[in-house]
C-alpha positions in Angstrom: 78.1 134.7 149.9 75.6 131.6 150.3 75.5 128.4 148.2 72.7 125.9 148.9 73.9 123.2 150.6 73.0 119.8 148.9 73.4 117.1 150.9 72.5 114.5 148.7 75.6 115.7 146.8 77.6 115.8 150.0 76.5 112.0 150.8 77.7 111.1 147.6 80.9 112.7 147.8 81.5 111.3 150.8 80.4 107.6 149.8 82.8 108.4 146.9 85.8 109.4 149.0 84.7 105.9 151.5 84.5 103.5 148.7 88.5 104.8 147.9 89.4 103.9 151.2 88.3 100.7 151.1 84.9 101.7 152.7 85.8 103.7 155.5 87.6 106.3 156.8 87.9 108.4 160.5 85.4 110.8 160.2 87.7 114.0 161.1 89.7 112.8 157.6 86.6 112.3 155.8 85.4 116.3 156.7 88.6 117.5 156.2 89.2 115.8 152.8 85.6 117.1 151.4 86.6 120.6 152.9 89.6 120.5 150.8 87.2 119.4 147.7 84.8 122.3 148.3 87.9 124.4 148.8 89.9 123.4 145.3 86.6 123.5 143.7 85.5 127.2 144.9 88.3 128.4 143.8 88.6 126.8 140.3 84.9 127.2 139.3 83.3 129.8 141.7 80.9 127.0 143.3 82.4 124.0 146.0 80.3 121.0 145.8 78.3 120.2 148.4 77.9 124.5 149.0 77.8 123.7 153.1 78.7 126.3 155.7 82.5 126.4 156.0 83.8 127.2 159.7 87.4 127.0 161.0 87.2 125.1 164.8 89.9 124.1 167.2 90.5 121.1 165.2 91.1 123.5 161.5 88.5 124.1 158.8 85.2 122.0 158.1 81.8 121.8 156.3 79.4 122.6 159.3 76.1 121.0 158.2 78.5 117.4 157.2 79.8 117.4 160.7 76.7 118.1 162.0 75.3 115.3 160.6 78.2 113.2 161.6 77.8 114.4 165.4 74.4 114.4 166.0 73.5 110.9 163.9 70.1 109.9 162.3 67.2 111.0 163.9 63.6 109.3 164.0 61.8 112.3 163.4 63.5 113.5 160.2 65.3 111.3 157.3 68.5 112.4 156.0 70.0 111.7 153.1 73.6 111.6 154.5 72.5 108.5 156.0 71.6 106.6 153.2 75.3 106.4 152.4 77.5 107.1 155.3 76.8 105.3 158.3 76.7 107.0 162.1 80.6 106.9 163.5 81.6 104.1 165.6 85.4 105.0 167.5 85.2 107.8 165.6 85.0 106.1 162.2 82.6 106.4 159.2 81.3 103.6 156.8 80.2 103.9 153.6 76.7 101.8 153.8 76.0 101.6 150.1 77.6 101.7 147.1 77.9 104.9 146.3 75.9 106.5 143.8 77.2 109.7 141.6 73.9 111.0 140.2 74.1 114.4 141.4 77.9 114.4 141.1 79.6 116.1 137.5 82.8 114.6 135.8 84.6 117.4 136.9 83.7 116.9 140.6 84.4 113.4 140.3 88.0 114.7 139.4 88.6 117.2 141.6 87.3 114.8 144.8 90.2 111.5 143.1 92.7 114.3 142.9 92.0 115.2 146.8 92.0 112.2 147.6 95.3 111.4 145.8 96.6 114.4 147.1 95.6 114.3 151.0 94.2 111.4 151.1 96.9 109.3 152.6 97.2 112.0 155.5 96.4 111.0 159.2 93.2 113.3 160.5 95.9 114.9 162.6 97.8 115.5 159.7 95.2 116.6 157.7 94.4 119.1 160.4 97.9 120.2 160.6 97.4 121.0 157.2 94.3 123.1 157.2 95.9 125.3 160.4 98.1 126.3 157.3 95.4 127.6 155.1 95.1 131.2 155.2 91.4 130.9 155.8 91.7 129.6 158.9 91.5 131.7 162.2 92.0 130.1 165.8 88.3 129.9 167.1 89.6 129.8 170.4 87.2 127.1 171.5 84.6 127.5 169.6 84.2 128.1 165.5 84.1 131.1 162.9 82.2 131.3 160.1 84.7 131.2 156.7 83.4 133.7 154.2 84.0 131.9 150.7 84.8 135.5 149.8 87.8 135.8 151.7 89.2 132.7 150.6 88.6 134.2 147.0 90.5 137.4 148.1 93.3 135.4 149.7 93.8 133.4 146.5 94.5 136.6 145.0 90.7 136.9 143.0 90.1 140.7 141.9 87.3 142.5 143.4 85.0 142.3 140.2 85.8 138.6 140.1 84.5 137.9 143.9 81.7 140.3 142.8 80.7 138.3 140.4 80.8 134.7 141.9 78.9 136.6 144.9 76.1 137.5 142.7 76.0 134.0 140.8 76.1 132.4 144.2 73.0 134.6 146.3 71.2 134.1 142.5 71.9 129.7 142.6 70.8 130.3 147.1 67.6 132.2 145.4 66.5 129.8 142.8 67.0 127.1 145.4 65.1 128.7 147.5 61.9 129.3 145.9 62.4 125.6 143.9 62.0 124.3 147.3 59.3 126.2 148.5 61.2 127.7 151.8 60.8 130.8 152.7 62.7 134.1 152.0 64.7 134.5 155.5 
């Protein structure tokens, strides 16, 4: 099951989650809280927000591409759109570098990331970590990381098999059409 990842969406919903901690945040928190987001909203709807790779690593679940980003920082020969909003960690915090825009953002993500936050938000990262070791998603990587089917989760949530069926074909169909609307190839 892929969903294209947006991560002009993902900026936003980071800058989001930043400006409601005051600006910034540790950066472990900060993937760990829009995880959860992408999580609660998979689940609910059949489509997370930001549609980034999830992976379980040492450290519990995350959004691959956001921490990817996050790691590897800005670079001069390509402009990314995380950047615009969240700035490159410094002591292994994030700042939120402009206000933070919600254009690509619905009403209902908007509520779903304030009630994560409300609801995890006040968690250390090394809470928060604790915490995703106890979703059922999460396997030991044993140094390294494992992809997380969004399937699986769907199964472990107790989704029949028609109804992961069916968000699988609605989500390789939304991959498609993103695809081609960008102009990328077909691999």
């Amino acid at each position: 099951m892929r969903f294209r990842f947006n991560e002009r969406k993902a900026a936003q919903a980071a800058a989001f989650l930043l400006s409601r901690h005051g600006g910034q945040l540790n950066y472990m928190a900060l993937i760990k809280l829009l995880y959860l987001a992408d999580r609660a909203a998979l689940i609910e709807r059949g489509l997370p927000i930001t549609g980034d790779r999830m992976v379980s690593m040492q450290h519990g679940t995350v959004l691959s591409g956001i921490l990817n980003r996050i790691n590897t920082g800005p670079e001069d020969s390509k402009r990314f759109a995380w950047f615009d909003y969240v700035s490159p960690p410094t002591d292994y915090t994030v700042r939120l570098m402009a206000e933070p825009e919600v254009d690509e953002l619905s009403e209902y993500e908007l509520g779903l990331l304030t009630k994560i936050d409300e609801q995890f938000g006040h968690l250390s990262q090394w809470q928060l970590r604790d915490y995703t070791h106890t979703l059922p998603e999460w396997e030991d990587p044993h140094g390294s990381s494992l992809q997380i089917e969004p399937a699986d989760i769907l199964r472990l949530e107790a989704f029949s098999p028609d109804d992961v069926r069916r968000i699988h074909e609605e989500a390789e169909a939304g991959w498609l059409i993103g695809r081609i609307a960008s102009g990328r190839n077909w691999k």
